[in-house]
TIDODREN-183157 format. One record per residue (C-alpha): residue number from 1; x, y, z. Coordinates in pm, whole numbers, always signed. Each point is the difference from the previous one (the first is absolute). Example, Ala and Ser with C-alpha at 12.3 -4.5 7.8 and 13.67 -1.06 7.14 Angstrom:
% residues 2
<r num="1" x="+1230" y="-450" z="+780"/>
<r num="2" x="+137" y="+344" z="-66"/>
***
This chain:
% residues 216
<r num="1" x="+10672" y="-1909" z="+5322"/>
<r num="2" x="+357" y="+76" z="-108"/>
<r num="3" x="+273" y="+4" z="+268"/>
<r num="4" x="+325" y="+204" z="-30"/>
<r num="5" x="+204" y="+133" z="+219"/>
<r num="6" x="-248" y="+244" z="+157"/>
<r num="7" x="-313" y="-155" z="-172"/>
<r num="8" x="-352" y="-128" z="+174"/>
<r num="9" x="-182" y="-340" z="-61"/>
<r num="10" x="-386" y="+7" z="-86"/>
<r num="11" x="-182" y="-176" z="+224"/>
<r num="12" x="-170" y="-263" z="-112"/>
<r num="13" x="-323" y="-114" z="+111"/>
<r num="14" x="-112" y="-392" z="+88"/>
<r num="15" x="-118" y="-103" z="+334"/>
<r num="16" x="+130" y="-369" z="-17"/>
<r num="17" x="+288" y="-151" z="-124"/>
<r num="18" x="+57" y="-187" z="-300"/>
<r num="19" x="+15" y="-356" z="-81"/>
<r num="20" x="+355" y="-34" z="-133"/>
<r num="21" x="+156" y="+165" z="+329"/>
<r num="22" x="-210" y="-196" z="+167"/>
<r num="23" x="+125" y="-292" z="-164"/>
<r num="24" x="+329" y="+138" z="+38"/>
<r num="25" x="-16" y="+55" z="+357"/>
<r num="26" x="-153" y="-344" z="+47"/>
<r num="27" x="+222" y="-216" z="-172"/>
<r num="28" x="+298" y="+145" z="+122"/>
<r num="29" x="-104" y="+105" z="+352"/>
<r num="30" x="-254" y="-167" z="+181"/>
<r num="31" x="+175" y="-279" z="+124"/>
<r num="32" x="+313" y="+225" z="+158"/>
<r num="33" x="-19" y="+194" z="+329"/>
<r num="34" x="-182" y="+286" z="-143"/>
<r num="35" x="+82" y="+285" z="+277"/>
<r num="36" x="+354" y="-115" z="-112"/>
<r num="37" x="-96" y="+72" z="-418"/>
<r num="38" x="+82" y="+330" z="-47"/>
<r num="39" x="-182" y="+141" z="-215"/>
<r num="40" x="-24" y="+346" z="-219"/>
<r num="41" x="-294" y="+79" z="-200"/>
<r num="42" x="+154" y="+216" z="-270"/>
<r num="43" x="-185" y="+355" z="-98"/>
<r num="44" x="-238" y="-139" z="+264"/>
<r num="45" x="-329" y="+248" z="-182"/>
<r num="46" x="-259" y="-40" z="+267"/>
<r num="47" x="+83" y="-263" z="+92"/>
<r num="48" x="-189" y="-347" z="-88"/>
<r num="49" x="+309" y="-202" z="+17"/>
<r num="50" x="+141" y="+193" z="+337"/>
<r num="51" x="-328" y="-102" z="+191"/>
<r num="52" x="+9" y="-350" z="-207"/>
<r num="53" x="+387" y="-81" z="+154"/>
<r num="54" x="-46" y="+198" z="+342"/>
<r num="55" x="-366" y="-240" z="+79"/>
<r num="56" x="+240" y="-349" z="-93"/>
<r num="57" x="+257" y="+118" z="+269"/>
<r num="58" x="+252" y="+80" z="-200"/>
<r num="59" x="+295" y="+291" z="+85"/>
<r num="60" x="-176" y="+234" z="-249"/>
<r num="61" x="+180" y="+263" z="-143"/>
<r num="62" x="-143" y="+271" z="-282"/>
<r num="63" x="+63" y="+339" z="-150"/>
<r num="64" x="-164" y="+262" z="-262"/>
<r num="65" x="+119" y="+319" z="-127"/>
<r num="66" x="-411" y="+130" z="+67"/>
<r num="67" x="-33" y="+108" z="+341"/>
<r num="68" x="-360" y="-43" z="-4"/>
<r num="69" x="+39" y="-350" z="-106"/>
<r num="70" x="+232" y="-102" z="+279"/>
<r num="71" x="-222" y="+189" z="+245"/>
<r num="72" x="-312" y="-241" z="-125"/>
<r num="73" x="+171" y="-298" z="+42"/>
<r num="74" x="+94" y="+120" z="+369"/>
<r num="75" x="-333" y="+80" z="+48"/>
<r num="76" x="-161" y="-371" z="-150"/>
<r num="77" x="+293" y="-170" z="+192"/>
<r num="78" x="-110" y="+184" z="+350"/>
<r num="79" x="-343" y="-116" z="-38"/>
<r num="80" x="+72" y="-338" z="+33"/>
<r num="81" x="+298" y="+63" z="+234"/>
<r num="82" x="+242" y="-105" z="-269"/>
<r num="83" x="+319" y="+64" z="-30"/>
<r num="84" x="+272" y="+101" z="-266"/>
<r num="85" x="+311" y="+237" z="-18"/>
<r num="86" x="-119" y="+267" z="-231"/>
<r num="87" x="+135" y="+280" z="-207"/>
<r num="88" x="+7" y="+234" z="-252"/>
<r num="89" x="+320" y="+3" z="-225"/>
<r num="90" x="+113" y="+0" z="-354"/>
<r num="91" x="+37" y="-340" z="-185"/>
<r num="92" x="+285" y="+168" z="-134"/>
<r num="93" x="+181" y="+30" z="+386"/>
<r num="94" x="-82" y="-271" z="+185"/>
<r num="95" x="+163" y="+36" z="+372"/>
<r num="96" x="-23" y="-386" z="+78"/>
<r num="97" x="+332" y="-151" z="+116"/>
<r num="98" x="+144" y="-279" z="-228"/>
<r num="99" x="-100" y="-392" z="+0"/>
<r num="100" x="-329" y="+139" z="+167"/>
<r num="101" x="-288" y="-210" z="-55"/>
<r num="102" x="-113" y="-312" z="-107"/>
<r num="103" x="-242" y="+138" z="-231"/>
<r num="104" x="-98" y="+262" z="-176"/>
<r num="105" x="-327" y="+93" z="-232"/>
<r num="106" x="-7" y="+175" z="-293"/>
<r num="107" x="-335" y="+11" z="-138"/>
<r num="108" x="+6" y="+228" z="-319"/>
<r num="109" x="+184" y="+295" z="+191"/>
<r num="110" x="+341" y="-25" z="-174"/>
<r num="111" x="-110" y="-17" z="-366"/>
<r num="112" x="-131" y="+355" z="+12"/>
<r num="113" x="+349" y="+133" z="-89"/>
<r num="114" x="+281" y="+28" z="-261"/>
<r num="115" x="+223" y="-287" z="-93"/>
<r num="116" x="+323" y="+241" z="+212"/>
<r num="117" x="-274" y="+34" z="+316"/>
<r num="118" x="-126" y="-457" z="-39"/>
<r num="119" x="+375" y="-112" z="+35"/>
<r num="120" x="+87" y="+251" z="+276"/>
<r num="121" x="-361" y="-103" z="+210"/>
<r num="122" x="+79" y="-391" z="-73"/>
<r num="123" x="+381" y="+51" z="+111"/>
<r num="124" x="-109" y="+164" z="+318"/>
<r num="125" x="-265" y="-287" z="+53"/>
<r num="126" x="+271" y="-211" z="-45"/>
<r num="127" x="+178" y="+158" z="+237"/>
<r num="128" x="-207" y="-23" z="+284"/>
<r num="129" x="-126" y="-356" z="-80"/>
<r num="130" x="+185" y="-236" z="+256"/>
<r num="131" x="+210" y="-343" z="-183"/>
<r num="132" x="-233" y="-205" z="-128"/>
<r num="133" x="-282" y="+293" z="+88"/>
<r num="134" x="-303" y="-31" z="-295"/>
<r num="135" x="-111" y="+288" z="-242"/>
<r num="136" x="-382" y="+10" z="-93"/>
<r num="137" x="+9" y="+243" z="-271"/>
<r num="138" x="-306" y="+79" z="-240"/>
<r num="139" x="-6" y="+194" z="-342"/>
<r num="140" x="-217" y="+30" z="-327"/>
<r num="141" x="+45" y="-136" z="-340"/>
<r num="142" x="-52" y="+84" z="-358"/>
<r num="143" x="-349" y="-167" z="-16"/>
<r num="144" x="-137" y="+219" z="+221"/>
<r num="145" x="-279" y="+252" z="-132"/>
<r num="146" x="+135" y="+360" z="-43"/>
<r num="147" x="+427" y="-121" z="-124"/>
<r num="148" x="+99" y="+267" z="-232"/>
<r num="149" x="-268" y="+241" z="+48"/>
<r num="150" x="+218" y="+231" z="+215"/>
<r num="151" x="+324" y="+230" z="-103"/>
<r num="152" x="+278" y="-290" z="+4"/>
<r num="153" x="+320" y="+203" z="+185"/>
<r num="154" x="+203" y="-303" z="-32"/>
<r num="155" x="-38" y="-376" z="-111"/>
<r num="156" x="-213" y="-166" z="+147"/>
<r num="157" x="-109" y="+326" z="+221"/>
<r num="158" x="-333" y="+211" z="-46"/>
<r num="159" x="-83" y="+303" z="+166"/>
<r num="160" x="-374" y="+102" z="-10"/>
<r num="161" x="-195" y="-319" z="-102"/>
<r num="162" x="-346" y="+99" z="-133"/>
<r num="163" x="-150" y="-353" z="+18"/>
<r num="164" x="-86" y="-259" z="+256"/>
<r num="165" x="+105" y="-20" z="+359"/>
<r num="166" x="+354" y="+226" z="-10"/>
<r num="167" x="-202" y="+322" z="-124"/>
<r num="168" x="+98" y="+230" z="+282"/>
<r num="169" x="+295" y="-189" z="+101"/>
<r num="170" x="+277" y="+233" z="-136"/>
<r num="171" x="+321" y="-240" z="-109"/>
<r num="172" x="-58" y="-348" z="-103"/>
<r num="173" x="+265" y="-249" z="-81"/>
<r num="174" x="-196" y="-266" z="-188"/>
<r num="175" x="+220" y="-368" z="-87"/>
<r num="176" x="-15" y="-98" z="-358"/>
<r num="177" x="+60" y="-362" z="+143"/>
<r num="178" x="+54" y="-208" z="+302"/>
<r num="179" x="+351" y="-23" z="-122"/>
<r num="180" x="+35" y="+351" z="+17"/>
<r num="181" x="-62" y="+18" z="+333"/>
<r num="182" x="+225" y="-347" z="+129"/>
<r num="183" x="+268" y="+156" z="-157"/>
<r num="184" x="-38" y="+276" z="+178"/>
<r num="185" x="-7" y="-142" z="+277"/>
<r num="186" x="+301" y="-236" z="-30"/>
<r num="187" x="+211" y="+358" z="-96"/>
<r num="188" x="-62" y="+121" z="+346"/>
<r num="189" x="+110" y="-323" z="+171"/>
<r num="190" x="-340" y="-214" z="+148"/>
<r num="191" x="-2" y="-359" z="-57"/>
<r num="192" x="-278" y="-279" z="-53"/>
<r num="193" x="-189" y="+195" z="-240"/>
<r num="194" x="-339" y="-117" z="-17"/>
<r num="195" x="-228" y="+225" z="-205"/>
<r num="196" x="-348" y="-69" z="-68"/>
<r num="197" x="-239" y="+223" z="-158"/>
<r num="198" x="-362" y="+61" z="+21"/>
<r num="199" x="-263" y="+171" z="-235"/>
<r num="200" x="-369" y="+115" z="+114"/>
<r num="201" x="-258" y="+239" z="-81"/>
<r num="202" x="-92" y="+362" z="+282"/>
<r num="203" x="-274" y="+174" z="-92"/>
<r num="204" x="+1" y="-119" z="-387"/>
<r num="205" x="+375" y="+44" z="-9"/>
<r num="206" x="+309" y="-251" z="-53"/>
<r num="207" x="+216" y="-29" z="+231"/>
<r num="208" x="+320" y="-221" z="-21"/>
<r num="209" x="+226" y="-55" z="+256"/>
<r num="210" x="+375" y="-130" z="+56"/>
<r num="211" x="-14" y="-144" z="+348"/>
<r num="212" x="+408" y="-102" z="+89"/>
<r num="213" x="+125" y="-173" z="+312"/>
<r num="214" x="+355" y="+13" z="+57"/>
<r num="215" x="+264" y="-2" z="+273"/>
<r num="216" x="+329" y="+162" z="+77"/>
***
């Protein structure tokens, strides 16, 4: 799942979205003029969260470097005569004009990287984020089964994790703390940091999420 300048995503499988964008998209969204809310669903996989936006009427945008995951989501979307501006592109070279959208969903694409690769992606989200446009952005946390058990490249950064749900997943950037990852964000420039985190069990395995809401 790591992107670089000519890299590929994963895609990732899931046939309904989650509840925290849900909640996200809810909160924030469903009292606006939603083929007005534009939308981009950010390393899109096969898209739970495309079909999710594109069925509440919202201007749906979404990528993935896999081709075969952006042709699934066309597919799912054209069954139910949905739909969303899709492509296939590199995290890494987003062609999206600045002050884009309103919103934009990242859930746990952009941790799958080196530190250099996380500030570039959040700068370019940034980027095409409009004033006052909200980031949904989703990572992992220390407490999560399987921290450590890969080859750490960098701090904080693991590539080959043996245990839990990253095995497979190539490059993991893993937060030691929710501070970790505010600061982070603050450094690149959002605003009204609220970060929450969340901790569950998959198939016997911790799992511990940061789950951040912020805006430019």
């Amino acid at each position: 799942m790591q992107f670089g300048k000519k890299s590929t995503k994963i895609a990732h499988g899931g046939g309904y979205p989650t509840e925290h964008v849900i909640r996200f998209v809810a909160r924030n969204f469903y009292n606006s003029d939603r083929q007005h809310i534009r939308v981009l669903d950010y390393g899109c996989g096969q898209g739970a969260h495309t079909w999710y936006l594109a069925r509440e009427g919202f201007d749906t945008y979404a990528f993935d470097g896999s081709e075969s995951a952006v042709e699934k989501t066309k597919i799912r979307l054209e069954k139910e005569d949905l739909k969303a501006s899709l492509k296939t592109m590199d995290a890494m070279n987003l062609d999206y004009q600045n002050d884009y959208f309103d919103a934009v969903i990242d859930n746990v694409c952009v941790y799958c990287n080196t530190m250099e690769n996380i500030k570039y992606m959040y700068h370019e989200i940034l980027r095409v984020l409009k004033p006052g446009g909200k980031l949904l952005t989703v990572c992992f946390g220390k407490e999560l089964d399987g921290y450590r058990s890969g080859k750490e490249i960098e701090p904080g950064t693991f590539q080959n994790i043996k245990e839990g749900v990253l095995v497979n997943r190539g490059l993991s950037h893993i937060y030691n703390s929710k501070e970790e990852l505010t600061n982070l964000l603050e450094e690149i420039g959002f605003k009204n940091i609220n970060c929450e985190w969340n901790k569950y069990t998959d198939g016997g395995h911790i799992v511990h999420h940061y789950i951040c809401v912020v805006e430019k």
